[in-house]
N, C-alpha and C positions, 0 to 999 in steps of 0.2 A: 156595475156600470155607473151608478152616480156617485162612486169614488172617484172613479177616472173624469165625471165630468168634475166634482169639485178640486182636484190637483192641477188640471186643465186650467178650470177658471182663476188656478191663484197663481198659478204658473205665467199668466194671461195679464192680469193686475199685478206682479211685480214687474214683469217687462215694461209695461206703462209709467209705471212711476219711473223706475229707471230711464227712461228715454227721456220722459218727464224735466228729470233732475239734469241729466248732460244736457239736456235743450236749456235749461235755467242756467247752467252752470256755465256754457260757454257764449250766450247771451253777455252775463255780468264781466266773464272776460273780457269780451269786444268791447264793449261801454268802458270801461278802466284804461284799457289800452289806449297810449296816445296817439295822435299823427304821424303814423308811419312815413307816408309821402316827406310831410315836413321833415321828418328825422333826417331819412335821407337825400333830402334836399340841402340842408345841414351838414351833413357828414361830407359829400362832395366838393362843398365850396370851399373854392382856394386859399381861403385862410386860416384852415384848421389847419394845426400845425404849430410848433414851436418857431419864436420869431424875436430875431436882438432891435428893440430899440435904440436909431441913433438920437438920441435924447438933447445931447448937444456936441454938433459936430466937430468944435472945437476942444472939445475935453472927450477923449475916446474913453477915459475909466467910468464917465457919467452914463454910460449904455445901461440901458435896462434887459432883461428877457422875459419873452411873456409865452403863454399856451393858450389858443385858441382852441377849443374843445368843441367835437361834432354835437356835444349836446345844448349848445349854447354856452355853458360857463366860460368865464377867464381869469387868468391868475398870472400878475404880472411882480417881479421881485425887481426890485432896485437895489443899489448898494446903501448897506446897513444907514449910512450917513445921509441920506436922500429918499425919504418918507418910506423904506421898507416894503413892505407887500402890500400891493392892491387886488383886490377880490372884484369880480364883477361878471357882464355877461355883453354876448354881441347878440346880434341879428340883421343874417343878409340884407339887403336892398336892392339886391340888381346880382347879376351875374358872375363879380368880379367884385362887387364894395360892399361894403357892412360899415355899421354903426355899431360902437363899443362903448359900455360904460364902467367906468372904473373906481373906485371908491377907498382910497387911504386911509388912514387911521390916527395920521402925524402929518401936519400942517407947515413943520418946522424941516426944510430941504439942508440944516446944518446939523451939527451932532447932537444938540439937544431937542430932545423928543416935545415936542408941544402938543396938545391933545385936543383931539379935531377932525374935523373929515376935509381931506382933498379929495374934489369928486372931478373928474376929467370925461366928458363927452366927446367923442373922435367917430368922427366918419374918414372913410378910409376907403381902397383900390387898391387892390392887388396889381400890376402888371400883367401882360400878358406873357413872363415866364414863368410866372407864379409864383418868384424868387426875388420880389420886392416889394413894399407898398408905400404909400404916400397918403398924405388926408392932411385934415384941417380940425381944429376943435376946442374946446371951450373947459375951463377952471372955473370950479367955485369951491372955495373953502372957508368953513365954519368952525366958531369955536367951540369949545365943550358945551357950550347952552344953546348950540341949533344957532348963533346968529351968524351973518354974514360976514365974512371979513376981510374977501378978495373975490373981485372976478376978474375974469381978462378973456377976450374972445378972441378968433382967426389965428391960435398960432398954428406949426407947420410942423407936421410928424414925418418921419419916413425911418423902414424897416427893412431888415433884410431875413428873409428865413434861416435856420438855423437845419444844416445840413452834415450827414456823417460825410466823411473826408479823412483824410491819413493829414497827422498833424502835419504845420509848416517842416520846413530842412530849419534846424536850427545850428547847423556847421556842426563841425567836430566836435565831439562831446571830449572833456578832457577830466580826466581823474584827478580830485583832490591830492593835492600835494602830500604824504602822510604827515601826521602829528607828529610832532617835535618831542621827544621824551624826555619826562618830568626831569628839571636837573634834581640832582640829589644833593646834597648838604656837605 
């Protein structure tokens, strides 16, 4: 008999400790774990998504594209000759706008790379198809030693999302004429 109680009582204190440890164990889960709610509050809003900057409306090759990510980050590419990749992060404001920051690496918007940060602050609005935005925002760029070396404030952003579609009609596709054979001698 006081074998089966002593089996009983260890049988009894390893269940404990066990409970014990999943009760500790999914405690420190919860505490690690971030703002769900926020996540998906984030995830929802109408600017996650890929999206072409019309950067200047006059020169349609100066278009940027950028990704608005439900985790907050962004990552916007311009062409090679026009400060290259900017790295950064938004967060909503309202229902439909968010505030972005965006941060460059090349100062110099011609083909020679100058070293430096373009850092761009944009508040921004989606429309109500979800398939446009518009904002306002602010430039400051620094040179290699952190000093200041432009700012400029209220210029005018606006964007269009970037949606699958079947390419334009581009007319009648026509076959290369063939190659002409080599004369000979």
């Amino acid at each position: 008999m006081r074998r089966i109680t002593l089996v009983l009582a260890v049988v009894i204190a390893f269940m404990g400790l066990v409970a014990v440890g999943q009760e500790n164990r999914g405690a420190i889960a919860q505490e690690a774990t971030p703002d769900t709610t926020a996540m998906m509050t984030m995830a929802a809003h109408p600017i996650v998504g890929t999206w072409r900057w019309d950067n200047d409306p006059a020169d349609p090759a100066d278009d940027s594209y950028a990704i608005f990510a439900a985790d907050g980050s962004y990552l916007e590419v311009t062409k090679p000759t026009n400060v290259g990749v900017g790295i950064g992060a938004w967060t909503p404001t309202g229902e439909r706008t968010a505030d972005v920051i965006t941060v460059f690496q090349d100062v110099d918007p011609g083909e020679a790379f100058e070293p430096g940060t373009g850092t761009f602050l944009v508040s921004l609005t989606v429309d109500e198809t979800g398939n446009a935005f518009s904002g306002t925002g602010d430039l400051q760029t620094r040179d290699a030693d952190g000093a200041v070396t432009f700012e400029a404030s209220g210029w005018t952003f606006t964007g269009t999302r970037v949606t699958v579609a079947p390419l334009p009609d581009f007319g009648a596709w026509q076959e290369s004429p063939p190659m002409a054979a080599t004369p000979t001698p």
